[in-house]
N, C-alpha and C positions, 0 to 999 in steps of 0.2 A: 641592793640599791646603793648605789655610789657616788651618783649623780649630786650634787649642788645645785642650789636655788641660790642666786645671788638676792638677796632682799635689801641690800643695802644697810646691813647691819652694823660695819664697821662705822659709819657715822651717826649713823642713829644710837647705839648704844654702846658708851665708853667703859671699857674695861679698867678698873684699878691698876696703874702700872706694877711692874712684879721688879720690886729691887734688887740690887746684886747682893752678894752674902747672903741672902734668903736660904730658907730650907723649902722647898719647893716638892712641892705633892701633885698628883695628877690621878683626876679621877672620874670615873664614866658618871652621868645622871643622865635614865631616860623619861620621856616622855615632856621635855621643851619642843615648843614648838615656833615661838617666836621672843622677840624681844623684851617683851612682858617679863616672858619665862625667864629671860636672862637676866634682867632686871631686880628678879626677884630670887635667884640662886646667887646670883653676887651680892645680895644685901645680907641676905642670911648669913651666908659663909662668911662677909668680913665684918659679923660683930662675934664671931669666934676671939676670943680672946689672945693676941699675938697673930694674929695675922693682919701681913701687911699691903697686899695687894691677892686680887682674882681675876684671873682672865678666860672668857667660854669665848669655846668653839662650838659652836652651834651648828647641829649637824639634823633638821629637821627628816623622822620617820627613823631615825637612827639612836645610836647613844653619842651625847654631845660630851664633848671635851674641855674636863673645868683643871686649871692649873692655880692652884694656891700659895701663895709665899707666903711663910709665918717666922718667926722669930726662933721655934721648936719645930720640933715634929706636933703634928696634933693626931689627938687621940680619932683612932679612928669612930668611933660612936658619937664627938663631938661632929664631924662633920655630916655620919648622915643625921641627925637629927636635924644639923640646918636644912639639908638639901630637904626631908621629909616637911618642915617646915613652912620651907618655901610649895608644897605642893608638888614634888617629883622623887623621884626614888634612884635609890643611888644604884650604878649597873655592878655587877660582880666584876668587871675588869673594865678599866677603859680601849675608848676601840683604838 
């Protein structure tokens, strides 16, 4: 299933812009479903410490696409415990 559902996400819920020079991560979390969900996967992940922007691709019935910019690399156990956090779980690859 490939298909999109436009919900009109991009103005309803603003992403953290991702700055240049950043180190930049990418990673799958399933089980968003809307806005909410994104809402609260980008609140968690940016009070990780050194990161400076987050941005979801919201990929509803699928695994959604989160890009993080931070200062370092972050440990990967720091991030799933946001994503866990936040109520979703982090996919084994992003799609």
């Amino acid at each position: 299933m490939n298909d999109r559902i436009d919900l009109g996400l991009r103005e309803a819920v603003a992403s953290t812009p991702l700055p240049e020079g950043a180190v930049i991560q990418e990673i799958g979390v399933t089980g968003m479903t809307c806005a909410h969900c994104v809402r609260s996967v980008t609140e968690e992940i940016s009070e990780i410490a050194g990161v400076q922007g987050v941005s979801v691709d919201l990929r509803v019935g699928d695994v959604s696409r989160v890009t993080i910019a931070s200062e370092t690399p972050l440990a990967a156990a720091l991030v799933r415990d946001a994503v866990e956090e936040a109520g979703y779980t982090l996919a084994a690859d992003p799609a």
